[in-house]
C-alpha positions in Angstrom: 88.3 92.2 119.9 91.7 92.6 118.5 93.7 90.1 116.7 97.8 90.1 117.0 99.7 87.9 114.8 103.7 88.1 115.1 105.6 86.8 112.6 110.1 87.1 111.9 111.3 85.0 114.5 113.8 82.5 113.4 117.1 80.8 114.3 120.4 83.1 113.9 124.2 83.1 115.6 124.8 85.5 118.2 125.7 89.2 116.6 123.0 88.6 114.4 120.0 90.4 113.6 116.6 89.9 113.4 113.4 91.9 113.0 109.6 90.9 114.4 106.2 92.0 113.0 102.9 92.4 114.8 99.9 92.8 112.8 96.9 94.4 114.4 93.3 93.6 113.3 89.6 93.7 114.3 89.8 97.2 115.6 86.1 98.3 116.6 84.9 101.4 115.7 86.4 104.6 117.4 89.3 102.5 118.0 92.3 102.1 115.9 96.1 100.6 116.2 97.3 104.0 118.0 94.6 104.3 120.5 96.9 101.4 122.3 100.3 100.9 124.2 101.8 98.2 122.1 104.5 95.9 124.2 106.8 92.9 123.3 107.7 90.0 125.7 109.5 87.1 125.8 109.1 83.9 127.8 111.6 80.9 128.2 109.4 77.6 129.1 109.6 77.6 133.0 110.3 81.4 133.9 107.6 84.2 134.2 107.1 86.5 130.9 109.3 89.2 130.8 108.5 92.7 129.1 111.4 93.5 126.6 110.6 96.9 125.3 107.0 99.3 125.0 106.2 102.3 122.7 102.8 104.5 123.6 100.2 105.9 121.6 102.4 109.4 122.3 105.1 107.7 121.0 107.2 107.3 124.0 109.1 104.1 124.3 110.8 101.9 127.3 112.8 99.1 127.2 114.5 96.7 129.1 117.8 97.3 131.0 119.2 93.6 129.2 118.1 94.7 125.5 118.8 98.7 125.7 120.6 99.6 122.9 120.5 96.5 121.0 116.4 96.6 120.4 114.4 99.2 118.8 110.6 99.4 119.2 108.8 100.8 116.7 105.1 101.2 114.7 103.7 101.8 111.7 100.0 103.1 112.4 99.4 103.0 108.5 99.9 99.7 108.6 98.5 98.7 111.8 102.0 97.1 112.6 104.5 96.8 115.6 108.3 95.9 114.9 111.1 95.0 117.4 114.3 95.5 116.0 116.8 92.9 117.4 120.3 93.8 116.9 123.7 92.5 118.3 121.4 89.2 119.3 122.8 86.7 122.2 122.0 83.4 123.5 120.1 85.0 126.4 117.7 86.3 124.1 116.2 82.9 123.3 112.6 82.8 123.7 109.1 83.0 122.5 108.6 86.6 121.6 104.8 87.9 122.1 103.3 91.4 121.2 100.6 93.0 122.9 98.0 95.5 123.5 97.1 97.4 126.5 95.6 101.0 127.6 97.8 103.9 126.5 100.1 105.2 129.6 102.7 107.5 129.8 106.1 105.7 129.6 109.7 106.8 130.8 113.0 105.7 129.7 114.1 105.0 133.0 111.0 102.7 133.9 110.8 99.3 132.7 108.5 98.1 130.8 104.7 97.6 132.4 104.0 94.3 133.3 101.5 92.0 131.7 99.1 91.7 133.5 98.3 95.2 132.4 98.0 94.4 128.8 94.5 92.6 127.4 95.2 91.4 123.8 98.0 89.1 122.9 99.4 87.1 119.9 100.4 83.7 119.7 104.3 84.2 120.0 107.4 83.5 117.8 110.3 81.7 118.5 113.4 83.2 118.1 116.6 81.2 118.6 120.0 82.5 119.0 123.2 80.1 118.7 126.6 80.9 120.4 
């Protein structure tokens, strides 16, 4: 079983900034933080979950086409821990934000982010709120 906790979500104007954690724990043995595809998502009450951006255990990222170039994916395997860099922040973005773990797969810039139905563990979400 592996445990996700997220944690940086917060109110902030748009043009802000903010930056969200995921800490992994309760990897069994033979399996560690990079043996996963690690995703974010985000989900307004009332509208289906939407995958924002993914980085693979080979290190290959995706994002979505509303967040490229303002979000950065990244993970710190040492650390067991998955950030989402949130730059140039707008209203839009509003939303609980979830991380989650899934079986490693190729990804491709041009390819948007898997859905998530094909990702098994998931943390409980932060809010992050972004005021015009």
């Amino acid at each position: 079983q592996v445990h996700l906790v997220e944690s940086g979500g917060g109110s902030v104007q748009a043009g802000g900034s903010l930056r969200l954690s995921c800490a992994g724990s309760g990897y069994t043995s033979g399996y560690t933080y990079s043996s996963y595809c690690m995703a974010w998502f985000r989900q307004v009450p009332g509208e289906e979950r939407e995958g924002v951006a993914a980085i693979n255990n080979d290190g290959t990222t995706t994002y979505a086409d509303s967040v490229k170039g303002r979000f950065t994916i990244s993970q710190d395997n040492a650390k067991n821990t998955l950030y989402l860099q949130m730059n140039s922040l707008k209203p839009e973005d509003t939303a609980m934000y979830y991380c989650a773990a899934g079986a490693p797969r190729r990804l491709w810039g041009h390819i948007p982010p898997p859905p998530d139905y094909d990702f098994l563990y998931w943390g409980q979400g932060t809010q992050v709120t972004v005021s015009s």
